[in-house]
Structure formats: C-alpha cells, structure tokens
MIDOSE-1310 file (N, C-alpha, C; in nm, 2 decimals, decimal comma, always signed):
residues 270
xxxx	-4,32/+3,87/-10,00/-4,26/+4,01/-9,98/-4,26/+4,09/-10,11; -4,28/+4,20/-10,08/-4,33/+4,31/-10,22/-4,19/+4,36/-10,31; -4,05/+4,35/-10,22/-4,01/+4,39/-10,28/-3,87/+4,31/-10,30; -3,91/+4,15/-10,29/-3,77/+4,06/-10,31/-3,71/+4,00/-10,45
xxxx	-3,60/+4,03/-10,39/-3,51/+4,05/-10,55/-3,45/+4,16/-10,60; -3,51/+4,24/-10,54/-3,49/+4,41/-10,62/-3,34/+4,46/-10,46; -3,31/+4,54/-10,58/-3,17/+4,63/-10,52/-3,23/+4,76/-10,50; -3,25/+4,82/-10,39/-3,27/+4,94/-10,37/-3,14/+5,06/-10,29
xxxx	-3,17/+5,17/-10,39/-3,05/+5,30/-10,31/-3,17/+5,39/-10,21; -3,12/+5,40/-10,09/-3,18/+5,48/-10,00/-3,09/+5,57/-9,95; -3,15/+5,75/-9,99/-3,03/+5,82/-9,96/-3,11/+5,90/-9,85; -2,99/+5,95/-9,76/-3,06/+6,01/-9,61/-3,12/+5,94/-9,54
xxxx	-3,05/+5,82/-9,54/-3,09/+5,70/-9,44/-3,07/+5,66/-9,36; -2,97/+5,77/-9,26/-2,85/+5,78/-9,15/-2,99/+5,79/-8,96; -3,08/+5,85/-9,05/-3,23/+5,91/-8,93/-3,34/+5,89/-8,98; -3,43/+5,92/-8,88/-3,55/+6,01/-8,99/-3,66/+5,86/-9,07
xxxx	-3,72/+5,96/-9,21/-3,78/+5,90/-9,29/-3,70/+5,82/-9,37; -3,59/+5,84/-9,37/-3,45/+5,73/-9,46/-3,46/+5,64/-9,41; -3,45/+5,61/-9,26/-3,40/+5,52/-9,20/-3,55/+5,40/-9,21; -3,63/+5,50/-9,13/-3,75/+5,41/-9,16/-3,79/+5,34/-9,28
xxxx	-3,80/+5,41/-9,39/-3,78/+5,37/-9,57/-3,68/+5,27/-9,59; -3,55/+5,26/-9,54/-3,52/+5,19/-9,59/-3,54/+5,02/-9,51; -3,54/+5,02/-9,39/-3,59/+4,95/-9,30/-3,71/+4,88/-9,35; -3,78/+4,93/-9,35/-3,90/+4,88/-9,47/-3,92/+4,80/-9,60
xxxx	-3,83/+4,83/-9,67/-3,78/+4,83/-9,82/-3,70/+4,71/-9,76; -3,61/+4,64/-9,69/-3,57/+4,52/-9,62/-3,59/+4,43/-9,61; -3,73/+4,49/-9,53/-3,83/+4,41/-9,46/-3,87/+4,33/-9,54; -3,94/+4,40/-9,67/-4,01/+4,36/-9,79/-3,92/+4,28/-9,85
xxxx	-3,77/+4,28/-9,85/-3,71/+4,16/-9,92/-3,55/+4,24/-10,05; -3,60/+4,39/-10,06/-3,50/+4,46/-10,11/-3,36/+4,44/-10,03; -3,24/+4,40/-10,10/-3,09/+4,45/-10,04/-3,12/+4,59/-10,07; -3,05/+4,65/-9,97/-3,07/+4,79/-9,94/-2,89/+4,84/-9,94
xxxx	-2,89/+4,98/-10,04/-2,75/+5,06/-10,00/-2,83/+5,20/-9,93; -2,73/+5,19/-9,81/-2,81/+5,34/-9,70/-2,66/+5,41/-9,76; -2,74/+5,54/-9,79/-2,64/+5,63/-9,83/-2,66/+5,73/-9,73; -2,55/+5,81/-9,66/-2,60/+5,93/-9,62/-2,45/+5,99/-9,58
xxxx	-2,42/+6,12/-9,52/-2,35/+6,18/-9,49/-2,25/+6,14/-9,38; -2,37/+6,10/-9,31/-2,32/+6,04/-9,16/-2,26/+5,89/-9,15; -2,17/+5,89/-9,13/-2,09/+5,76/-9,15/-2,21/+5,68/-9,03; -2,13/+5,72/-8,89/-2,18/+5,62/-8,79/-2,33/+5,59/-8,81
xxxx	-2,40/+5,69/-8,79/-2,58/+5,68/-8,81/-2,60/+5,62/-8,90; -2,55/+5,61/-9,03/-2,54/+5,53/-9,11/-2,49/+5,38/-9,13; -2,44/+5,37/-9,04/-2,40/+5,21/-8,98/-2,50/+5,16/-8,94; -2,55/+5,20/-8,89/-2,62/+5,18/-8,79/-2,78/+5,14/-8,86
xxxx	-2,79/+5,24/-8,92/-2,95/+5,19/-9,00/-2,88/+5,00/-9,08; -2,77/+5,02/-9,08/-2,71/+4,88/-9,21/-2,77/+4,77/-9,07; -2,67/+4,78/-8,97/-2,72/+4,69/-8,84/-2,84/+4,63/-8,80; -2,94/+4,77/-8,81/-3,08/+4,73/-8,76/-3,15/+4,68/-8,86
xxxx	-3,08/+4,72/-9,01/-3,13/+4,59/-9,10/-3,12/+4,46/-9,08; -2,94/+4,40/-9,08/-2,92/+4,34/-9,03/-2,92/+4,23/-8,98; -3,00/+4,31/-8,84/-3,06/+4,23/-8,72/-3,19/+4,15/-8,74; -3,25/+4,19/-8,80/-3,37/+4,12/-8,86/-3,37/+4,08/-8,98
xxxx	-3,25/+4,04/-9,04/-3,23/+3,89/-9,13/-3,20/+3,95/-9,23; -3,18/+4,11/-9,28/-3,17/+4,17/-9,44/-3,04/+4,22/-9,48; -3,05/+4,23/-9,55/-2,91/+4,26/-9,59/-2,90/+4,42/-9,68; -2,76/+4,47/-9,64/-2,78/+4,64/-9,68/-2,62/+4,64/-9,66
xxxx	-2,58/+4,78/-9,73/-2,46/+4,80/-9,71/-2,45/+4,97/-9,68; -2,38/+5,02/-9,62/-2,33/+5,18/-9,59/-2,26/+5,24/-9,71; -2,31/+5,33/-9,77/-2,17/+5,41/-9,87/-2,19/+5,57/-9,85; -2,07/+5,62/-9,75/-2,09/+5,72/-9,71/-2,09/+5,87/-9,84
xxxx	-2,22/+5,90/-9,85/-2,23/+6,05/-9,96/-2,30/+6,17/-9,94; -2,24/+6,26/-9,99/-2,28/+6,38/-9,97/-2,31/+6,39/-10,08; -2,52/+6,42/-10,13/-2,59/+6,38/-10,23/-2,56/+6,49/-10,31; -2,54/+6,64/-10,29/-2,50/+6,73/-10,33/-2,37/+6,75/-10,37
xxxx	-2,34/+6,65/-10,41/-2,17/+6,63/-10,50/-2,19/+6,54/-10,59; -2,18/+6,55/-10,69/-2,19/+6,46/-10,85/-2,10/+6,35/-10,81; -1,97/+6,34/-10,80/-1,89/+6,25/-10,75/-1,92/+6,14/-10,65; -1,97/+6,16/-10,55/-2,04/+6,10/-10,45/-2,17/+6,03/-10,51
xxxx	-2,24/+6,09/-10,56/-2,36/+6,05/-10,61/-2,33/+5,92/-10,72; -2,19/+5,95/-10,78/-2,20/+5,85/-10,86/-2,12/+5,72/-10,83; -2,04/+5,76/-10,77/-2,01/+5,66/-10,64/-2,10/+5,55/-10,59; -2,14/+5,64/-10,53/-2,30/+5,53/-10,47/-2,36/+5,45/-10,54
xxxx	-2,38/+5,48/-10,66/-2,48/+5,40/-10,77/-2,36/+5,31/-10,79; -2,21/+5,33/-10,86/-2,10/+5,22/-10,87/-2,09/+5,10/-10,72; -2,07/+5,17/-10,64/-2,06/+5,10/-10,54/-2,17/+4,97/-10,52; -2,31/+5,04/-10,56/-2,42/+4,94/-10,52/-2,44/+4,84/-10,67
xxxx	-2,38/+4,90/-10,76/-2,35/+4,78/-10,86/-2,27/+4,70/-10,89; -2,14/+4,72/-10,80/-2,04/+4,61/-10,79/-2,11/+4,51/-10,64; -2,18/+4,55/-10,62/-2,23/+4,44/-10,52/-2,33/+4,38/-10,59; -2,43/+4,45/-10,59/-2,53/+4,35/-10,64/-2,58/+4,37/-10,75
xxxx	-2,52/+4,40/-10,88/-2,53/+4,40/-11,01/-2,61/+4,48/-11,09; -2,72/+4,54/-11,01/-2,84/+4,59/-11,06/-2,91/+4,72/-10,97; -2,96/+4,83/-11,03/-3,04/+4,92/-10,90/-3,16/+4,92/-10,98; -3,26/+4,89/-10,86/-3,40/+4,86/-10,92/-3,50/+4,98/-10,91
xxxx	-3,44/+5,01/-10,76/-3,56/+5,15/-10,68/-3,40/+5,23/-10,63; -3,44/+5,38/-10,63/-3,42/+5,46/-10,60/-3,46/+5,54/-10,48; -3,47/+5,61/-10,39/-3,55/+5,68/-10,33/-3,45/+5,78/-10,32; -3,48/+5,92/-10,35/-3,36/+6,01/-10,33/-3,47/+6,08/-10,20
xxxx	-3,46/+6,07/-10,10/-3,48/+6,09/-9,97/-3,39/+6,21/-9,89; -3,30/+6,21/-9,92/-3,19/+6,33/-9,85/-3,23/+6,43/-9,88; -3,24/+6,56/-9,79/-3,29/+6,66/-9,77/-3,30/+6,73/-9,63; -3,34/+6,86/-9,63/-3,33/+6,93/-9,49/-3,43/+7,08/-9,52
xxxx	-3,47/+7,13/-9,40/-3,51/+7,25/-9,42/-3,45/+7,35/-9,35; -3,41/+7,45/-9,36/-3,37/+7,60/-9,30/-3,49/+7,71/-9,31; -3,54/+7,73/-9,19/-3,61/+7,82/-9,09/-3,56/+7,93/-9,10; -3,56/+8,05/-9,20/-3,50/+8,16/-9,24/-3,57/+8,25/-9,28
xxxx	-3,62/+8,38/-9,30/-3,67/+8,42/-9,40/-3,57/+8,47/-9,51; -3,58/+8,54/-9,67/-3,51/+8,56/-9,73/-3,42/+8,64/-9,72; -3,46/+8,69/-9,66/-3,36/+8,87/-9,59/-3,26/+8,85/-9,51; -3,25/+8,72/-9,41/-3,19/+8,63/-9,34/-3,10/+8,50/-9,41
xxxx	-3,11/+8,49/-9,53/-3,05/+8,39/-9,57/-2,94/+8,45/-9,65; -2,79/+8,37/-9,68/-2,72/+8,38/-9,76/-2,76/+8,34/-9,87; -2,64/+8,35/-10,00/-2,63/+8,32/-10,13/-2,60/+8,18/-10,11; -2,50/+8,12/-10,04/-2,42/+8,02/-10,02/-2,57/+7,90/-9,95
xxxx	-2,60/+7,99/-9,85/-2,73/+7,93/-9,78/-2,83/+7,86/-9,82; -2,85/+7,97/-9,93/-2,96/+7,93/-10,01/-2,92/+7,79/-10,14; -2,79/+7,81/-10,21/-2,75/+7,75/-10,26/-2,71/+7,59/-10,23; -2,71/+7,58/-10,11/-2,64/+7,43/-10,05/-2,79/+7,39/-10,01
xxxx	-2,89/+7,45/-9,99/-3,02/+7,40/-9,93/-3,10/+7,37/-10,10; -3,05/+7,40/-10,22/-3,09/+7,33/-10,40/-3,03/+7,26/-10,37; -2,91/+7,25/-10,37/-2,77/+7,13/-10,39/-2,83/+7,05/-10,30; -2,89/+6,98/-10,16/-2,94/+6,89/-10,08/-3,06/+6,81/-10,14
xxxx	-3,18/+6,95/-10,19/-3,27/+6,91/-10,16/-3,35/+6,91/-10,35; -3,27/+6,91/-10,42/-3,29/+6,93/-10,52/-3,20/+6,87/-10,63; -3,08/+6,98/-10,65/-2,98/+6,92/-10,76/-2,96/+6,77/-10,69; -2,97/+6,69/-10,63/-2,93/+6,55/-10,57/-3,03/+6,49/-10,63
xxxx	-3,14/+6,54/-10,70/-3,22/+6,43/-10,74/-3,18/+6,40/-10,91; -3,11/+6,54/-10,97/-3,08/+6,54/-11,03/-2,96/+6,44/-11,08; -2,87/+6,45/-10,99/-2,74/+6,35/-11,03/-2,76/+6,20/-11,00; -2,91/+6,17/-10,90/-2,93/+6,04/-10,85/-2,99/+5,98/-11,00
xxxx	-3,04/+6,04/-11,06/-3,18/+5,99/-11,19/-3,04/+6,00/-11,29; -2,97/+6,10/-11,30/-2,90/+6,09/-11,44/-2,80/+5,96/-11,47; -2,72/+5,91/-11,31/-2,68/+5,82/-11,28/-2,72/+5,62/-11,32; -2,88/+5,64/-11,21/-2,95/+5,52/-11,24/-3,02/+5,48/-11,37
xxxx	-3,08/+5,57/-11,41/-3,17/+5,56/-11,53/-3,08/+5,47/-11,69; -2,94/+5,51/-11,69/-2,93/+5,41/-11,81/-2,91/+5,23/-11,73; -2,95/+5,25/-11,62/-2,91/+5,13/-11,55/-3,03/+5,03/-11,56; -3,13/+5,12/-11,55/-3,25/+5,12/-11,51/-3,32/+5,07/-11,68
xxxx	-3,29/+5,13/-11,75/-3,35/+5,13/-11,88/-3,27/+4,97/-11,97; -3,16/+4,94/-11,95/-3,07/+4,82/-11,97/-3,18/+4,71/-11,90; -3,20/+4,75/-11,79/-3,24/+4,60/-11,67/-3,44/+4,63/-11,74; -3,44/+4,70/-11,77/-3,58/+4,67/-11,89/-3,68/+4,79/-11,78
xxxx	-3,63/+4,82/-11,68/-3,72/+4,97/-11,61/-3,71/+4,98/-11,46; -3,74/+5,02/-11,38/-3,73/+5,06/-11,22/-3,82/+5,17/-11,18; -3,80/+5,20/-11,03/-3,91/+5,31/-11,02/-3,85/+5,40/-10,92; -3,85/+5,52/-10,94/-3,75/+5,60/-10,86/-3,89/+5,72/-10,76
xxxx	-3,82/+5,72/-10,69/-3,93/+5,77/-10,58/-3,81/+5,94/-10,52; -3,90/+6,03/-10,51/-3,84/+6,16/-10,48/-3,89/+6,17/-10,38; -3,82/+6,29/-10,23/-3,85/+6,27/-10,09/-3,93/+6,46/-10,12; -4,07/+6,48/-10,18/-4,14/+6,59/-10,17/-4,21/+6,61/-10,05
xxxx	-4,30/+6,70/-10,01/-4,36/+6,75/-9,93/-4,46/+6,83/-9,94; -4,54/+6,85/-9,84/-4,68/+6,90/-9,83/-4,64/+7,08/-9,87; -4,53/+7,09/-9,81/-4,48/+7,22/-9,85/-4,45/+7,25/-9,98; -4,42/+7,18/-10,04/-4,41/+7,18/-10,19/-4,54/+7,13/-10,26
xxxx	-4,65/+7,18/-10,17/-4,77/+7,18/-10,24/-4,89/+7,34/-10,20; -4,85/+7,36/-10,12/-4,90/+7,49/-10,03/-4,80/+7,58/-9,96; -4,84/+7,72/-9,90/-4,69/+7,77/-9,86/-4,70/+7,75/-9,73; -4,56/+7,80/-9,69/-4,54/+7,78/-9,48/-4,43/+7,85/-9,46
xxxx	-4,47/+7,93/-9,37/-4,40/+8,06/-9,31/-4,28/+8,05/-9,27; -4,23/+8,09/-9,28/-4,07/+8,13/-9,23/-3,92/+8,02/-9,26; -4,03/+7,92/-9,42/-3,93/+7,86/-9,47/-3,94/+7,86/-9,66; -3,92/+7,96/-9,68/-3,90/+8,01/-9,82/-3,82/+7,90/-9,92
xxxx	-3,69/+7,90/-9,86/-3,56/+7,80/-9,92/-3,65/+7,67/-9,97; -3,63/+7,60/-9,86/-3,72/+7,48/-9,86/-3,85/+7,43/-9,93; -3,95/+7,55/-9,95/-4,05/+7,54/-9,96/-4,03/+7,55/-10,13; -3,96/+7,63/-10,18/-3,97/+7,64/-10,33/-3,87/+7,53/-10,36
xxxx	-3,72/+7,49/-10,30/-3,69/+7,34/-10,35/-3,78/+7,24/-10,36; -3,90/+7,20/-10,26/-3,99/+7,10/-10,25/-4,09/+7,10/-10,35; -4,16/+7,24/-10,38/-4,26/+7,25/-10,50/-4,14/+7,23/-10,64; -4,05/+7,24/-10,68/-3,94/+7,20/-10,77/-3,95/+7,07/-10,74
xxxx	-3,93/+7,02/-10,69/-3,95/+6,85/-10,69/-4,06/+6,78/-10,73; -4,16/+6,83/-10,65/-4,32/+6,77/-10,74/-4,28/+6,78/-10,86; -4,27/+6,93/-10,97/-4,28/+6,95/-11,08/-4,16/+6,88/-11,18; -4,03/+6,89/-11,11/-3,95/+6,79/-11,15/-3,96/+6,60/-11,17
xxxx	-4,06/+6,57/-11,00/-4,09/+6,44/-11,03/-4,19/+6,45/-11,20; -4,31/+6,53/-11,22/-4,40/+6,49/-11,32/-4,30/+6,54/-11,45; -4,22/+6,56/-11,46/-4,14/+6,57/-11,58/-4,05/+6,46/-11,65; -3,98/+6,40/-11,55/-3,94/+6,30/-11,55/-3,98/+6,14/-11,55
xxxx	-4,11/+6,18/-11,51/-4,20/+6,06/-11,55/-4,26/+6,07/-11,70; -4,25/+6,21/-11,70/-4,29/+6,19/-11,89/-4,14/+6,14/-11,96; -4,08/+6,14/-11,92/-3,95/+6,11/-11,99/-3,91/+5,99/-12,01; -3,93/+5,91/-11,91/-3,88/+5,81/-11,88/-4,02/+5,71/-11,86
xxxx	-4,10/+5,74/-11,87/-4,23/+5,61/-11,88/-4,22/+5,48/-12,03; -4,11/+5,55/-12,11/-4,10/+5,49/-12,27/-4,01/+5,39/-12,20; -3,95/+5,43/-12,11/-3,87/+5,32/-12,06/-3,92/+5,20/-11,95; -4,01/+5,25/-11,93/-4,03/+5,15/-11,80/-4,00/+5,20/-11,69
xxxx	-3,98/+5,30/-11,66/-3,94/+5,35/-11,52/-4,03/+5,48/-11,49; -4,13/+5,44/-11,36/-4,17/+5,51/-11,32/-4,13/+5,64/-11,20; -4,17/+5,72/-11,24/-4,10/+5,82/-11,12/-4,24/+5,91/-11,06; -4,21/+5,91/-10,90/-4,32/+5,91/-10,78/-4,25/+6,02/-10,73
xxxx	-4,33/+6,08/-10,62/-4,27/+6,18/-10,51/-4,37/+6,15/-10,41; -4,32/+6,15/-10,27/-4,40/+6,10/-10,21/-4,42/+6,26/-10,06; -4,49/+6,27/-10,02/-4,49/+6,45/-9,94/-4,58/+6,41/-9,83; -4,47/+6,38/-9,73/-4,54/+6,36/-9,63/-4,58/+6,51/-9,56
xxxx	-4,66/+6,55/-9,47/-4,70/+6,60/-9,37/-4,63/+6,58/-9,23; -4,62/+6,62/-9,11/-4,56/+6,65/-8,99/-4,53/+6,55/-8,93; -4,41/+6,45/-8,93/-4,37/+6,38/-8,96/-4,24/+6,35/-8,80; -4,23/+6,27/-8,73/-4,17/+6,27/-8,59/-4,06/+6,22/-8,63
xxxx	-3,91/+6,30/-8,63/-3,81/+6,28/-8,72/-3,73/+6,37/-8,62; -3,63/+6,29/-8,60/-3,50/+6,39/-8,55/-3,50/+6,52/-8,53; -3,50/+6,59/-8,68/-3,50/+6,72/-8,71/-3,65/+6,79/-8,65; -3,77/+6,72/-8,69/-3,91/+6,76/-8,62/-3,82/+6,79/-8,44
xxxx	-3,80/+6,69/-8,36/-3,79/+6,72/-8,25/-3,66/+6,82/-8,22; -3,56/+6,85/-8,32/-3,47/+6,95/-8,27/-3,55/+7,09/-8,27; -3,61/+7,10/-8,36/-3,71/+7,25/-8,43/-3,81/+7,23/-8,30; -3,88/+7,15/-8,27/-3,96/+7,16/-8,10/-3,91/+7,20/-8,02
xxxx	-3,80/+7,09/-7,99/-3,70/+7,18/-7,82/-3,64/+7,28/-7,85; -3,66/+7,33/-7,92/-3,63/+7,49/-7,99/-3,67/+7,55/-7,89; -3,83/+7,58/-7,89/-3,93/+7,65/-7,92/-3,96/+7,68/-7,70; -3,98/+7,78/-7,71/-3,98/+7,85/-7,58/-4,09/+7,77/-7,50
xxxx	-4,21/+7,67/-7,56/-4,31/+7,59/-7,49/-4,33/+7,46/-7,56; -4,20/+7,40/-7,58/-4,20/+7,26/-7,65/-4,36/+7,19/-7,67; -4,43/+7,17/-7,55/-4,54/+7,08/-7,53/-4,66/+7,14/-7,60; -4,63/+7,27/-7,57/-4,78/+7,40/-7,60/-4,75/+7,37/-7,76
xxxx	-4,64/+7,40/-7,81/-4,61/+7,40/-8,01/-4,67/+7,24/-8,00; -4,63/+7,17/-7,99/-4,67/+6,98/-7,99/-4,85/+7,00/-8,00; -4,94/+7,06/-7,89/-5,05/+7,03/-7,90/-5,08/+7,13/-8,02; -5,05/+7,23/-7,99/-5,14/+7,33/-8,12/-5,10/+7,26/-8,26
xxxx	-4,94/+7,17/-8,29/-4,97/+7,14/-8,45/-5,04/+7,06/-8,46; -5,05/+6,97/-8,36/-5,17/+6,80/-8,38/-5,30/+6,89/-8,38; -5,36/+7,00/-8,33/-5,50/+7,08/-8,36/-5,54/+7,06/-8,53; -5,43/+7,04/-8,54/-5,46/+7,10/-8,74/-5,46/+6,95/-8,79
xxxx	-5,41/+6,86/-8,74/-5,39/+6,69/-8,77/-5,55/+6,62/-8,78; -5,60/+6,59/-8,85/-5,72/+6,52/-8,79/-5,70/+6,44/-8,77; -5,62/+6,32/-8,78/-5,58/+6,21/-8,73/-5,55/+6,24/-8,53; -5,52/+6,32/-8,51/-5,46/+6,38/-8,43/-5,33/+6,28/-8,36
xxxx	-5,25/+6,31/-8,45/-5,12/+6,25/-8,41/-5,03/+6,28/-8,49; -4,87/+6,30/-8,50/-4,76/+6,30/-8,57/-4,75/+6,16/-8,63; -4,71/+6,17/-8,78/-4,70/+6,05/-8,88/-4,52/+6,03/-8,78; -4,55/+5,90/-8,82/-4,41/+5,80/-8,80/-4,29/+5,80/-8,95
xxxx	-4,17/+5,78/-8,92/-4,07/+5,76/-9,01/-4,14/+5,64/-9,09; -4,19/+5,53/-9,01/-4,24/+5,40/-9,08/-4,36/+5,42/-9,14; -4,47/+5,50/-9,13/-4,55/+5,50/-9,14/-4,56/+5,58/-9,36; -4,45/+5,68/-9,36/-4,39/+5,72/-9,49/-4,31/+5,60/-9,55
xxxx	-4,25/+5,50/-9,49/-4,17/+5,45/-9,55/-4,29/+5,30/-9,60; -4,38/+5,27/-9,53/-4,47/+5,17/-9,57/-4,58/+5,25/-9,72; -4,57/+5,41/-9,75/-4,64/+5,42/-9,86/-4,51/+5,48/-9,96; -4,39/+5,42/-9,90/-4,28/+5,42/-10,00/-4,28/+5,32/-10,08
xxxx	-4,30/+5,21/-9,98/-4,28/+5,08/-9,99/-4,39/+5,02/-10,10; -4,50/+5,07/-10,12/-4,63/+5,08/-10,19/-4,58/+5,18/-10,33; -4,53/+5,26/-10,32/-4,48/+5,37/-10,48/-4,38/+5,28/-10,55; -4,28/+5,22/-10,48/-4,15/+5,16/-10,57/-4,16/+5,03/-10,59
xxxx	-4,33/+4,95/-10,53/-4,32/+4,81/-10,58/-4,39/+4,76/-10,69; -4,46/+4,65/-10,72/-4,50/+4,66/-10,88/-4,66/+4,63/-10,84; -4,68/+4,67/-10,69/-4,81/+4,68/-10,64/-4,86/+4,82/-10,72; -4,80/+4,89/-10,73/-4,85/+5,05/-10,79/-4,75/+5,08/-10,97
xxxx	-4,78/+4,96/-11,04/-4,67/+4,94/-11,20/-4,75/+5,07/-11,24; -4,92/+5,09/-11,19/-4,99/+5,16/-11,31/-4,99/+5,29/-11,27; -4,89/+5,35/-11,17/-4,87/+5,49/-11,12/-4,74/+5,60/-11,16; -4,74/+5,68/-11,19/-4,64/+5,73/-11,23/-4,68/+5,89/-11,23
xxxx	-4,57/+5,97/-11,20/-4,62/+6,11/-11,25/-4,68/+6,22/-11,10; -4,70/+6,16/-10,97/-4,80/+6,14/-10,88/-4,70/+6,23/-10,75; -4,76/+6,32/-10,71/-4,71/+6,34/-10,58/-4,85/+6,28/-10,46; -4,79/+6,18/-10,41/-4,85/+6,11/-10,31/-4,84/+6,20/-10,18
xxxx	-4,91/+6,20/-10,11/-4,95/+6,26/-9,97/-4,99/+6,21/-9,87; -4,88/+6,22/-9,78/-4,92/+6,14/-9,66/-4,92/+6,23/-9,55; -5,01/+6,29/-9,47/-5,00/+6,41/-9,41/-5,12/+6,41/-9,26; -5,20/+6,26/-9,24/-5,34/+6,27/-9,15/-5,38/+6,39/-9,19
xxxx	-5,43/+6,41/-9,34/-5,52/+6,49/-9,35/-5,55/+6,62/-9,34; -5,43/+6,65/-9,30/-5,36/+6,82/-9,30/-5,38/+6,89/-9,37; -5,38/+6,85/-9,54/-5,43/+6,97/-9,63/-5,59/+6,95/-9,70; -5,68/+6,85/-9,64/-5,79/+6,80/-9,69/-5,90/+6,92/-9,62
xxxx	-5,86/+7,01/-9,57/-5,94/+7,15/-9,54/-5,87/+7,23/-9,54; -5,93/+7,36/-9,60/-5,85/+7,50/-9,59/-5,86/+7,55/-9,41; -5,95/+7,50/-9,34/-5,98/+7,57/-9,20/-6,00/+7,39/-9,14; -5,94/+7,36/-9,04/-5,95/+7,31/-8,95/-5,87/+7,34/-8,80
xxxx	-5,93/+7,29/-8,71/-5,90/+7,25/-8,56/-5,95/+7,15/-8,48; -5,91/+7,06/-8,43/-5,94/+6,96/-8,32/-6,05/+7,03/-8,20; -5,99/+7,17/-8,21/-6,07/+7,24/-8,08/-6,21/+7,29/-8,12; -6,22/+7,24/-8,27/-6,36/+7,35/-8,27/-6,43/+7,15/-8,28
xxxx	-6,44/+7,09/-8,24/-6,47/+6,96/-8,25/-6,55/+6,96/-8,15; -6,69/+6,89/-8,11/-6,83/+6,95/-8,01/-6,76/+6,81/-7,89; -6,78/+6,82/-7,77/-6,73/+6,73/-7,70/-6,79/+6,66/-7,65; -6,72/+6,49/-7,66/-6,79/+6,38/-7,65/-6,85/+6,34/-7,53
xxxx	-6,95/+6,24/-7,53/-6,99/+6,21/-7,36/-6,93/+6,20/-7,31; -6,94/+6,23/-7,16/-6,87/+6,16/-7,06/-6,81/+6,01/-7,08; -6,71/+5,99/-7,07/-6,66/+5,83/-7,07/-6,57/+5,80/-7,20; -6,67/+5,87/-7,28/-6,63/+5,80/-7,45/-6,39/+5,93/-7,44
xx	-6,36/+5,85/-7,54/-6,21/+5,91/-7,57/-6,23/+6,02/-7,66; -6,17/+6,16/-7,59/-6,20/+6,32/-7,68/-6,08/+6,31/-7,82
C-alpha cells in the first residue's frame, strides 16, 4: 500500500472529491482525519472508511477560521502523533457575475477557497519539517488555469492557488516537503448535480458538457482522489511545484466537440 504509515488531513471530506480522496488515501493504508463543516456527512465518510478495515477520525471545521484550522492539525496529533499529507480540498464555487456579488460574498468564497490553504500549510509545515518533510496537496482547478463564464469569484480564487501552490514549493522544498495542486476538470460531485437540476433541461446541459470531454464522460470523485493518491505518496518524491490536471482532456484543444466526430459503422459503439 502507497501510503501506509503516513497520517493524512483531508479537508471537505463530508462529499464530493474529499470524500472520495480520502477514501482512497485509506485504502492505501493512510489513518485519515476527515475534516469538514458537516458534522453528519462527515461521519459518515469516517464509517465508510471504517467499513473496509481503515481507520480515520471526524473533526468538525470550518477551514475559513484560523482557530478551527488549528484545531484540526492538534486534534490529528494528539491521535496519531504526526501529519504526513495534507490535502486542503475544501472549497466551493458561486455562479454570480461581479455586479451580482457582495463584498461579504466575495470575501467568504477567498476565506473557503483560498485563505484555508493558507492557515492549513502555516499550521502543518513546522510539523512537517521536525518529522524530516511531507507533501501537501491543494484542491485547484482547470478554472484556475483558463477562464469560465459566470464564475469570476471562483475562478480567480483557483488561479491564486496554482500560483500560491508554485510558491510554496519554492519555500518549502529546503525542507522536504513537497507542495502539489491537483485541477480536476468536470467532475460528478454533489454540487456538479445540484448546478444540473438547476438548469431548465438537466439532460440537454449533461450531453452538451460531455461534447467538450473527449473521454466522453464526467471524471468520478475517485477517479481525482486515485491521482491524489499518486501527488502525496513517495511514488511522485521527484514532483513538486506542479498543477496536475485531471479533466478527460478538456483543455488539450482550444476547439473541440464529440459532434463534429465522422460516424462509425454500423454496429461499432459511437
């Protein structure tokens, strides 16, 4: 197992790509602390650990509070002595444009998706540098590598992340501790399906975003959390600095469609 022995913090682990990441990170042999807001949901990922033989603990935090944040890191070192991996994973987006957003608005959507990585790293890192290094993984996005309409907030918290992860890897490489960001692409997540049944033709939005997918399919929670599981183990020691992308290929053309694709024989799968 890739990652036994090691103490990992997984924050926003209540759903989603947390849940799956940390689930993963388990699997592999990590004790896991799920951090997240949501008490119960958050139970609940500890359970499904669990159930399949791993062991993890709940510490309920709201990553956008210094206090909480540091909480969590105490908590997970009175248990098991040491934090090896990080994943600051907590985060959200707001569908606004700027003219439409508050001060306050805008502000709590840095404080989530941003200042939290901040209090997570200033926290672990003398921990990290004592235990001789670690590798701290940030929850970026394809959005924080190109723009996307009608989510401004988000989109410039996330490109702050990339550029915060490659800063902090210069910082901290003297130590031994690598720092990753990992940016997935369209991703089938709680929040993906509430922003769908939104949308006035749920099924019609579903087929036109997979048009742009060449994989043609929505990435899985596990499917980010298996090239998480790959950034924080000592399978990737010689990586650092790196926004990783995991997106079926989404931004590997400026123009794509599924539909302009010439159609197969009869029989063969379109």
């Amino acid at each position: 197992m890739r990652l036994q022995g090691k103490v990992a913090i997984v924050t926003g682990a209540a759903q989603g790509i947390g849940r799956g990441s940390a689930i993963q990170f388990a699997k592999e042999g990590a004790k896991v602390t799920v951090a997240d807001i949501q008490a119960d949901q958050g139970q609940e990922t500890v359970r499904l650990i669990e159930s399949k033989g791993g062991e993890a603990i709940f510490v309920q935090t709201d990553v956008s509070k210094e206090d909480n944040v540091r909480n969590m890191v105490e908590k997970t070192v009175e248990r098991w002595g040491r934090v090896d991996i990080l994943f600051n994973n907590a985060g959200y987006a707001a569908v606004k444009l700027v003219e439409d957003t508050t001060e306050a608005e805008w502000d709590h959507l840095m404080a989530v998706n941003l200042k939290s990585i901040f209090f997570g790293v200033k926290y672990v890192v003398p921990l990290m540098r004592k235990q001789g290094g670690g590798a701290i993984l940030n929850m970026g996005s394809i959005s924080g590598l190109t723009g996307q309409m009608r989510t401004p907030g988000y989109v410039a918290s996330k490109g702050a992340v990339v550029m915060l992860t490659k800063s902090l890897a210069l910082d901290y490489g003297c130590d031994n501790i690598r720092v990753n960001c990992v940016c997935p692409g369209i991703t089938d997540t709680p929040a993906l399906r509430k922003h769908i049944d939104a949308a006035a033709d749920p099924e019609a939005l579903i087929k036109e975003r997979l048009t742009r997918v060449p994989l043609g399919r929505f990435l899985t929670p596990e499917d980010i959390g298996k090239a998480a599981v790959y950034l924080v183990s000592d399978e990737s020691d010689g990586i650092t600095g790196i926004a990783h992308i995991v997106d079926g290929g989404l931004l590997a053309a400026a123009e794509y469609s599924s539909t302009w694709l010439p159609k197969k024989p009869e029989g063969e799968k379109q």
